[in-house]
TORZATOR-740778 format. One line per field, with one value per residue (C-alpha): residue number from 1; residue in one letter; x, y negated, z. Coordinates in Angstrom, 2 decimals. Layout:
N
i: [NUM|...];
aa: [A|...];
c1: [X|...];
c2: [Y|...];
c3: [Z|...];
END
This chain:
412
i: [1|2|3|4|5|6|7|8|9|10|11|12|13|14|15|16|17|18|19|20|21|22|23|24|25|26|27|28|29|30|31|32|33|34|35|36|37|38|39|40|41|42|43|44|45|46|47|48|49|50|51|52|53|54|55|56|57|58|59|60|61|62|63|64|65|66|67|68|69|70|71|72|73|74|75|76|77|78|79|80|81|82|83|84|85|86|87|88|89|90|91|92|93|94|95|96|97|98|99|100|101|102|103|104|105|106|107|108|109|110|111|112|113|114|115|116|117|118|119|120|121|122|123|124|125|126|127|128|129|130|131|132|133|134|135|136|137|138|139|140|141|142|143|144|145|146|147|148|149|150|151|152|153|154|155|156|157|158|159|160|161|162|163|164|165|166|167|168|169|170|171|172|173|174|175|176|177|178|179|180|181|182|183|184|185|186|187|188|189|190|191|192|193|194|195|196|197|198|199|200|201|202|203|204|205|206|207|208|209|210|211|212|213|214|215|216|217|218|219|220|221|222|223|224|225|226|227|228|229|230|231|232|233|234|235|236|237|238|239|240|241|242|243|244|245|246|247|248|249|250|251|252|253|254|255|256|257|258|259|260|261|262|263|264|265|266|267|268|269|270|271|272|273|274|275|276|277|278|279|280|281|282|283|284|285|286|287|288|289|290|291|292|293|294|295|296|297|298|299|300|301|302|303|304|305|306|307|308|309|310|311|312|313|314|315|316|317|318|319|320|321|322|323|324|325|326|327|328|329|330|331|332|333|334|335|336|337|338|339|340|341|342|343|344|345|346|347|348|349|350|351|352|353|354|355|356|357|358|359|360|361|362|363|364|365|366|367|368|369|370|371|372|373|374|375|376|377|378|379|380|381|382|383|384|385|386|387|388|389|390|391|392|393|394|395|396|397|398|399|400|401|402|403|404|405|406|407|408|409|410|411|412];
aa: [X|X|X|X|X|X|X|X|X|X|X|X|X|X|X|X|X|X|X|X|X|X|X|X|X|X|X|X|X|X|X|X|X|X|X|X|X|X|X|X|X|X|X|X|X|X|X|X|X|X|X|X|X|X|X|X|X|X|X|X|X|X|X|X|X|X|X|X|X|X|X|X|X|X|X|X|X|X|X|X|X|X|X|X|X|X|X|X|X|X|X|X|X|X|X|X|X|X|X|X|X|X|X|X|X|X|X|X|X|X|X|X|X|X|X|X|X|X|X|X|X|X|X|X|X|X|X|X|X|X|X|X|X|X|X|X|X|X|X|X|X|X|X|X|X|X|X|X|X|X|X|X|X|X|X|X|X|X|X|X|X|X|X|X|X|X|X|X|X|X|X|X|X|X|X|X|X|X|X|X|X|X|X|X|X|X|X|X|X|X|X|X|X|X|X|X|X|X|X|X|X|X|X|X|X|X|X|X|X|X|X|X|X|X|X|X|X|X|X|X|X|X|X|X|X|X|X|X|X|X|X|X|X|X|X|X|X|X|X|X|X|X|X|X|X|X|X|X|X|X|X|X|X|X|X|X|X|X|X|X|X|X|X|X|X|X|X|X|X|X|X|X|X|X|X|X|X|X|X|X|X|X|X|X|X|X|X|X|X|X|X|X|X|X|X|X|X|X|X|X|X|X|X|X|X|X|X|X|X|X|X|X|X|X|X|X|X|X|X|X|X|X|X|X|X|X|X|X|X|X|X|X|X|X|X|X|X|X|X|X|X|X|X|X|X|X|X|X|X|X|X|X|X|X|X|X|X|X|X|X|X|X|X|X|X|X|X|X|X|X|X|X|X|X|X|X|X|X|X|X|X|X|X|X|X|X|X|X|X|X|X|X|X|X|X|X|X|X|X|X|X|X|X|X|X|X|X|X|X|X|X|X];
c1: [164.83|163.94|160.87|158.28|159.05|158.15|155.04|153.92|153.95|152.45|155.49|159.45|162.55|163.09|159.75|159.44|162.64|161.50|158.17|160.39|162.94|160.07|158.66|161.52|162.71|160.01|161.45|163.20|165.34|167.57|170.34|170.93|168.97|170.25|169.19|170.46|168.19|170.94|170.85|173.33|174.42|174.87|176.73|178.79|178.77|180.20|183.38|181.66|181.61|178.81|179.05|176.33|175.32|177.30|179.64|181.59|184.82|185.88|190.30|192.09|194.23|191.80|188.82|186.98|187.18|186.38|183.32|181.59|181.83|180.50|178.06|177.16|177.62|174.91|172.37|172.90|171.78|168.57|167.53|167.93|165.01|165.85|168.72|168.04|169.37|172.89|174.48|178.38|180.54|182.43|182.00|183.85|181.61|184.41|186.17|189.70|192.53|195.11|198.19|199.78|203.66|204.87|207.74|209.54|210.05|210.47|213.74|214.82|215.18|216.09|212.87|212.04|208.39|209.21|210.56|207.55|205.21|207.58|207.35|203.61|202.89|204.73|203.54|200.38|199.92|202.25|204.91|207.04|210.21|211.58|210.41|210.69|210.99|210.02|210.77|208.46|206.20|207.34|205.91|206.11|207.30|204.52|205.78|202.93|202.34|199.56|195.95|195.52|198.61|196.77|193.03|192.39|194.41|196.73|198.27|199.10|200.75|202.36|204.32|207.89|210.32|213.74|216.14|219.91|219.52|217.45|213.28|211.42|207.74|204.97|203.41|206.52|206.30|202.88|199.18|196.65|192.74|189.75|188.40|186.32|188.59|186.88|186.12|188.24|189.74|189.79|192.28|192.17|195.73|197.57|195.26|192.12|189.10|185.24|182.85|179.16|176.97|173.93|170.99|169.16|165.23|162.72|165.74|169.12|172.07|173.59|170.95|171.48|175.20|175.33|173.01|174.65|178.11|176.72|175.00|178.80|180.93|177.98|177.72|180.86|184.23|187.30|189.83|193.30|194.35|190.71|189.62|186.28|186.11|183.11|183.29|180.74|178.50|178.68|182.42|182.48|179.36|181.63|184.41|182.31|180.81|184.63|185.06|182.08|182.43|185.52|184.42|181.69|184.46|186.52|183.60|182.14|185.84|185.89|182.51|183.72|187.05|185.87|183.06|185.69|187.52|184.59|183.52|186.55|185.22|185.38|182.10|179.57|180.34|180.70|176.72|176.22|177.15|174.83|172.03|174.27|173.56|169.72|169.76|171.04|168.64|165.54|167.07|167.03|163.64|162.73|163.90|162.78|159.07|159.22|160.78|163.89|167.51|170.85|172.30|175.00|173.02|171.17|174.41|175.79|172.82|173.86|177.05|175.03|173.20|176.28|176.72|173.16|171.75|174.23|173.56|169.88|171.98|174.42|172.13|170.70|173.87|175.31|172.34|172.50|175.95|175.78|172.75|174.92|177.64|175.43|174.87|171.82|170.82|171.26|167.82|166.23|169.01|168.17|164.30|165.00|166.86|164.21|161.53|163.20|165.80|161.91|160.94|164.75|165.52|161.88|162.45|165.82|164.14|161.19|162.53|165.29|162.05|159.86|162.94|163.09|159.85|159.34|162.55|161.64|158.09|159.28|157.98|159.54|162.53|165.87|163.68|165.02|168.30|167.88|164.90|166.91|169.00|166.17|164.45|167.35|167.69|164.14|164.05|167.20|166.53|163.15|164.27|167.25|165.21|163.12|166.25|167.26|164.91|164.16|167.49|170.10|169.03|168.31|172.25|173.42|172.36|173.45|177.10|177.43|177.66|176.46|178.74|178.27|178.29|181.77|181.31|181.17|184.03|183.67|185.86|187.05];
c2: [-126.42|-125.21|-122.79|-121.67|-118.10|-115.22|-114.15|-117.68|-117.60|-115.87|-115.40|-114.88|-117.02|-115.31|-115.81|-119.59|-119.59|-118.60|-120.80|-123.50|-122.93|-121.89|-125.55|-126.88|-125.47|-127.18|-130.49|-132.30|-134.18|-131.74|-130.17|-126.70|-125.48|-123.12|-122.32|-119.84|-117.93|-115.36|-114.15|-115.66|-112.84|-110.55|-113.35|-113.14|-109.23|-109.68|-111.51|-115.13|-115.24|-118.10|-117.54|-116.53|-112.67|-112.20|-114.43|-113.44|-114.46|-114.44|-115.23|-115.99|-119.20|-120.15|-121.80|-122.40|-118.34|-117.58|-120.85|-118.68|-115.16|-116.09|-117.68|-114.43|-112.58|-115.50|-114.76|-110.91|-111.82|-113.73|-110.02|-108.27|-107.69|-109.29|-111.51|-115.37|-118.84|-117.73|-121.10|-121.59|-123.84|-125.42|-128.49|-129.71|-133.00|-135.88|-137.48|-138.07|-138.44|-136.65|-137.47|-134.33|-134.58|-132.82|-131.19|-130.94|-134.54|-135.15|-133.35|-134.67|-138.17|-136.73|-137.38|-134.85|-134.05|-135.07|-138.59|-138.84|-138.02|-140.56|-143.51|-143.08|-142.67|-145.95|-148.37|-147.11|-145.93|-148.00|-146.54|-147.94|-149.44|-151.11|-152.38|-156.37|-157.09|-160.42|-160.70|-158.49|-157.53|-155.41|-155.55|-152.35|-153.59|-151.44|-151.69|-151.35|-152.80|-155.66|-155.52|-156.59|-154.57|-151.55|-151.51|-149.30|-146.16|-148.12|-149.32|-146.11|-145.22|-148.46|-147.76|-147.32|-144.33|-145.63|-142.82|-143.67|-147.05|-146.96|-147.55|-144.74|-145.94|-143.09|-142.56|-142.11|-138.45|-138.13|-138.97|-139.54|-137.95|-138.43|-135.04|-133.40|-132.14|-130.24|-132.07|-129.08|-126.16|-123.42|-120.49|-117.23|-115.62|-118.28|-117.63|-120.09|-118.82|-119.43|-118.07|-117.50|-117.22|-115.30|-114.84|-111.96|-111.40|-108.95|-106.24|-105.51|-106.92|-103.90|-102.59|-106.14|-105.71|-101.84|-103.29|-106.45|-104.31|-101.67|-104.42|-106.06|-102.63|-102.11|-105.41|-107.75|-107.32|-109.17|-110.36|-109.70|-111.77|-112.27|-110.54|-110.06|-109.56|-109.73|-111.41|-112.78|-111.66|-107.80|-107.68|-107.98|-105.25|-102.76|-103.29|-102.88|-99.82|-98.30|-99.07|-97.62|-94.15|-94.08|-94.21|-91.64|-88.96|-89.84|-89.59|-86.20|-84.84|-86.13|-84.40|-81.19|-80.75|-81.93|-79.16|-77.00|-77.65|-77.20|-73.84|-72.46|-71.46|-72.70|-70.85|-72.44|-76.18|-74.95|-73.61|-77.05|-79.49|-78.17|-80.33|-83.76|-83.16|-82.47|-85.48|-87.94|-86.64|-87.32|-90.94|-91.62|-90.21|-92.49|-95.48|-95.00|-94.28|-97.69|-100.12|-100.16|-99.96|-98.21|-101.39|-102.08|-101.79|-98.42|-97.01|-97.75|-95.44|-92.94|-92.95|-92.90|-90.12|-87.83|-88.36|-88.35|-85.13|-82.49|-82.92|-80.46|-78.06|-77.71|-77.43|-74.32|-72.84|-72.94|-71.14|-68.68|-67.95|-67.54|-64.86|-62.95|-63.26|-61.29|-58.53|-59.48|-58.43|-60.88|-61.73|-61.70|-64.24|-66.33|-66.19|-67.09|-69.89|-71.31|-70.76|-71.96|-75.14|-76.58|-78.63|-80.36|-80.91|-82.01|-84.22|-85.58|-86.35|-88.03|-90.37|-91.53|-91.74|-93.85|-95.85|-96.92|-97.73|-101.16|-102.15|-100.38|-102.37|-105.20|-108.34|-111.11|-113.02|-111.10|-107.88|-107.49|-107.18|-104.49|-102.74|-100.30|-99.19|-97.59|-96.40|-94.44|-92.95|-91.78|-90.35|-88.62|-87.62|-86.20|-83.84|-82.75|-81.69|-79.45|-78.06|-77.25|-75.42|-73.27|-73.47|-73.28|-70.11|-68.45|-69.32|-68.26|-65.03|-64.56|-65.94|-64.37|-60.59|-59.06|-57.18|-53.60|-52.59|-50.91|-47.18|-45.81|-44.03|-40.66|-39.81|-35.91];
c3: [163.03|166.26|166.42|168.88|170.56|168.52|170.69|169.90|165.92|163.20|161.22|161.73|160.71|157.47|156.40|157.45|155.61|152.59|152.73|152.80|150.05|147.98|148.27|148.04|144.98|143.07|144.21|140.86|143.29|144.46|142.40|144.77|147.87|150.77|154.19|156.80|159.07|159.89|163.52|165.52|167.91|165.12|163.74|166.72|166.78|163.18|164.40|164.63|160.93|159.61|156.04|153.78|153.68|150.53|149.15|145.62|144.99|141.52|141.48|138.35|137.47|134.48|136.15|132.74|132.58|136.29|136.36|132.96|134.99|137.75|136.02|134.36|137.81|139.12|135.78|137.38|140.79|139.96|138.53|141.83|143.77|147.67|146.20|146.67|145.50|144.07|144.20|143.04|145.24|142.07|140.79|137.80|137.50|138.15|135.58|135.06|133.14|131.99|130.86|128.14|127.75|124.86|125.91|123.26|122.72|126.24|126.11|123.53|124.90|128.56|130.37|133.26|134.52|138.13|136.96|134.82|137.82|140.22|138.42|137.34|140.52|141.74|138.98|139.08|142.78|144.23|146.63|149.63|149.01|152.02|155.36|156.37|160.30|161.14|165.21|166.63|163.17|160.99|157.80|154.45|151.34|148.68|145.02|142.13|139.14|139.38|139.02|135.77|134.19|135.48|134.16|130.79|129.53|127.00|130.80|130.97|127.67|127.62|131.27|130.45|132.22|133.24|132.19|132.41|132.42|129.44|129.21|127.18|126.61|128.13|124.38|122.74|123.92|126.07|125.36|127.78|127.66|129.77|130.97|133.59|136.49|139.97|142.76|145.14|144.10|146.86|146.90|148.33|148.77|146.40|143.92|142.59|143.53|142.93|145.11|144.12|147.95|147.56|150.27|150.92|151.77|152.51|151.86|153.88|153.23|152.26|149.99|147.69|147.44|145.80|143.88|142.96|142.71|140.49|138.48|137.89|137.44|134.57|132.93|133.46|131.61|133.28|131.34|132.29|134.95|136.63|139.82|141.84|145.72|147.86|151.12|153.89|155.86|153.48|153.88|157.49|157.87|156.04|158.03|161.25|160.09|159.15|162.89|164.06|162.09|163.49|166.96|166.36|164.61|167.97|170.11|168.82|169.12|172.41|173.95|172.38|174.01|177.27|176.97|175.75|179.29|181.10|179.82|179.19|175.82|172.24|171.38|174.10|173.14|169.40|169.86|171.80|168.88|166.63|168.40|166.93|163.25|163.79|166.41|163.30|161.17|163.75|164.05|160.32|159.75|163.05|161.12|157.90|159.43|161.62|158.27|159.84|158.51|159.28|160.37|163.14|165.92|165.42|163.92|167.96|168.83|166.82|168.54|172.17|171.27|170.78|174.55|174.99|172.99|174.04|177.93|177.00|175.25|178.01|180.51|179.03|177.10|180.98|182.76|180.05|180.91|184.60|183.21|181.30|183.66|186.48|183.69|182.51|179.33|176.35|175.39|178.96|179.66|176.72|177.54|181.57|180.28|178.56|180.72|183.74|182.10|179.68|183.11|183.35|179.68|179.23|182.15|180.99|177.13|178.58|181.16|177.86|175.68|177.80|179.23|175.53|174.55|175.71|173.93|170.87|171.19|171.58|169.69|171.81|170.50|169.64|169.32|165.66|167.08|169.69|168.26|166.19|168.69|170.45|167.62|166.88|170.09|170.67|166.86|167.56|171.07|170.69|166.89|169.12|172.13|169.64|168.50|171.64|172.98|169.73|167.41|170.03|171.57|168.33|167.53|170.91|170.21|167.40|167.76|171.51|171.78|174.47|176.81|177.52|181.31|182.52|182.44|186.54|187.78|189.66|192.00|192.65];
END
């Protein structure tokens, strides 16, 4: 379904979504419902994966055991607030038979499974015996019993095995059953799997699956032998935020030691960090105030504003420096500083601030995605600016001690 632009409707994707699943889970006709309204770029951001938000696998060789836990896992979901249409992809609805050799008996008279399967296969199945070239045609030879040899189960049990020379009649050592086998069965790592997709509304994605998690570790016991693993959309969000507070470790590391090289000092850039902790708290509180979640995108602005927040705190950790070099006194430095670094740091914040607003204000389509980026970064930019200007110099002095003046030298 292709929609209007955002500007030019009343609602968004997810809630159009969720309009229409809602009428159409009143319809008798259909079985199972699902719709995605998942963003494609972050889709893309995610490593292109399409699947739904969270997808749970449950492995174990028993699929009568795995089908009734993840049943129980899906009875769990409907209870979560945000968590919609848990559907399983398993379908154990086509008939079939089996045939049950008793193994025992088998070996007694010298019948093997694979010449069981082999000529079942061939009288039943049919299988190529020889090729027949007439001039230019060549024609397959297919050996299989005929039509009418082949109709009911007592076929079946009547087939006979050739073993040695000798025939040994199917139900003298097997019987056959009609049961209900799956359509596919899908394996994860060589092992069967069933997955249970989930959607999410109205909450994050992440939110739904602690809650979905705890709601498992609390009420499910696996037998031995049966595993649960949680994939889609969830799975790839954790692994990009691994990634991504990986690159803000490296990056704060980073700032500091090439501070460290510029001021020669471990103490000044030590003093200047402080502004990063106080610059992620202003950029949660800024997304909690607007709605908005720690998601992908605003964590990336937490790791701009690590470059971003400590260029104030330089500027005025430096001026203070080349103060106290000339032999001013301490706190005269400290005030000078302030006084005459407010206009550029004030400058520097406000030009960030308003270059982010119209992003940040955005209702046009794709401002979901890029909203919380900038959000971050003016939350974060404008608590660390306070900090700054009040909590830095307060620390400087009391980490930096003042030098006294060299005593003057009189000469006889």
């Amino acid at each position: 379904i292709k929609l209007l632009p955002l500007e030019e409707r009343p609602y968004g994707v997810a809630e159009l979504g969720e309009a229409v699943l809602s009428e159409l889970r009143e319809w008798p006709e259909f079985d199972r419902v699902s719709l995605a309204t998942s963003n494609r770029l972050m889709s893309l951001i995610l490593g292109g994966s399409n699947e739904k938000p969270i997808v749970v696998e449950v492995l174990g060789y028993d699929l009568d055991i795995t089908l009734d836990i993840a049943q129980k896992i899906r009875s769990l979901a409907l209870d979560i607030p945000g968590c919609k249409d848990p559907i399983i992809t398993f379908d154990s609805g086509n008939r079939e038979l089996v045939i049950n050799i008793d193994r025992e008996a088998a070996a007694v008279l010298g019948v093997n499974v694979v010449n069981i399967v082999s000529s079942i296969r061939t009288l039943f199945y049919g299988n190529e015996a020889s090729q027949f070239r007439e001039g230019e045609d060549e024609y397959e030879i297919f050996v299989q019993l005929s039509e009418i040899e082949r109709r009911t189960v007592n076929d079946i049990l009547n087939s006979e095995i050739s073993v040695n020379g000798e025939r040994i009649r199917l139900d003298s050592f097997a019987t056959v059953t009609e049961e209900l086998g799956p359509v596919t069965i899908n394996r994860s790592g060589q092992e069967r799997v069933i997955y249970l997709q989930l959607d999410v509304y109205d909450r994050s994605v992440g939110e739904v699956g602690a809650d979905l998690k705890r709601a498992v570790a609390d009420n499910i016991i696996l037998p031995p032998g049966i595993a649960i693993d949680y994939s889609g959309q969830i799975k790839e969000q954790d692994k990009a935020f691994s990634d991504l507070t990986l690159m803000l470790v490296l990056g704060i590391l980073l700032v500091y030691m090439i501070m460290a090289a510029q001021f020669e000092s471990y103490l000044s850039p030590f003093i200047v960090m402080f502004s990063i902790p106080f610059a992620f708290a202003g950029a949660i509180f800024a997304l909690a105030f607007t709605g908005m979640t720690l998601n992908i995108m605003s964590f990336i602005g937490l790791i701009m504003l690590v470059g971003t927040v400590v260029n104030n705190a330089i500027v005025l950790i430096d001026f203070t420096n080349i103060l106290v070099a000339r032999n001013v006194a301490l706190d005269q430095a400290i005030a000078m500083a302030g006084r005459q670094r407010l206009r550029p740091v004030m400058m520097t914040t406000l030009t960030t601030i308003f270059g982010m607003l119209p992003m940040a204000m955005s209702r046009a389509t794709g401002s979901e995605l890029w909203s919380p980026l900038s959000v971050a970064i003016i939350g974060g930019l404008s608590i660390s600016t306070l900090v700054t200007l009040v909590f830095i110099p307060t620390l400087y002095s009391l980490l930096v001690k003042e030098k006294k003046p060299a005593a003057a030298t009189v000469q006889a």
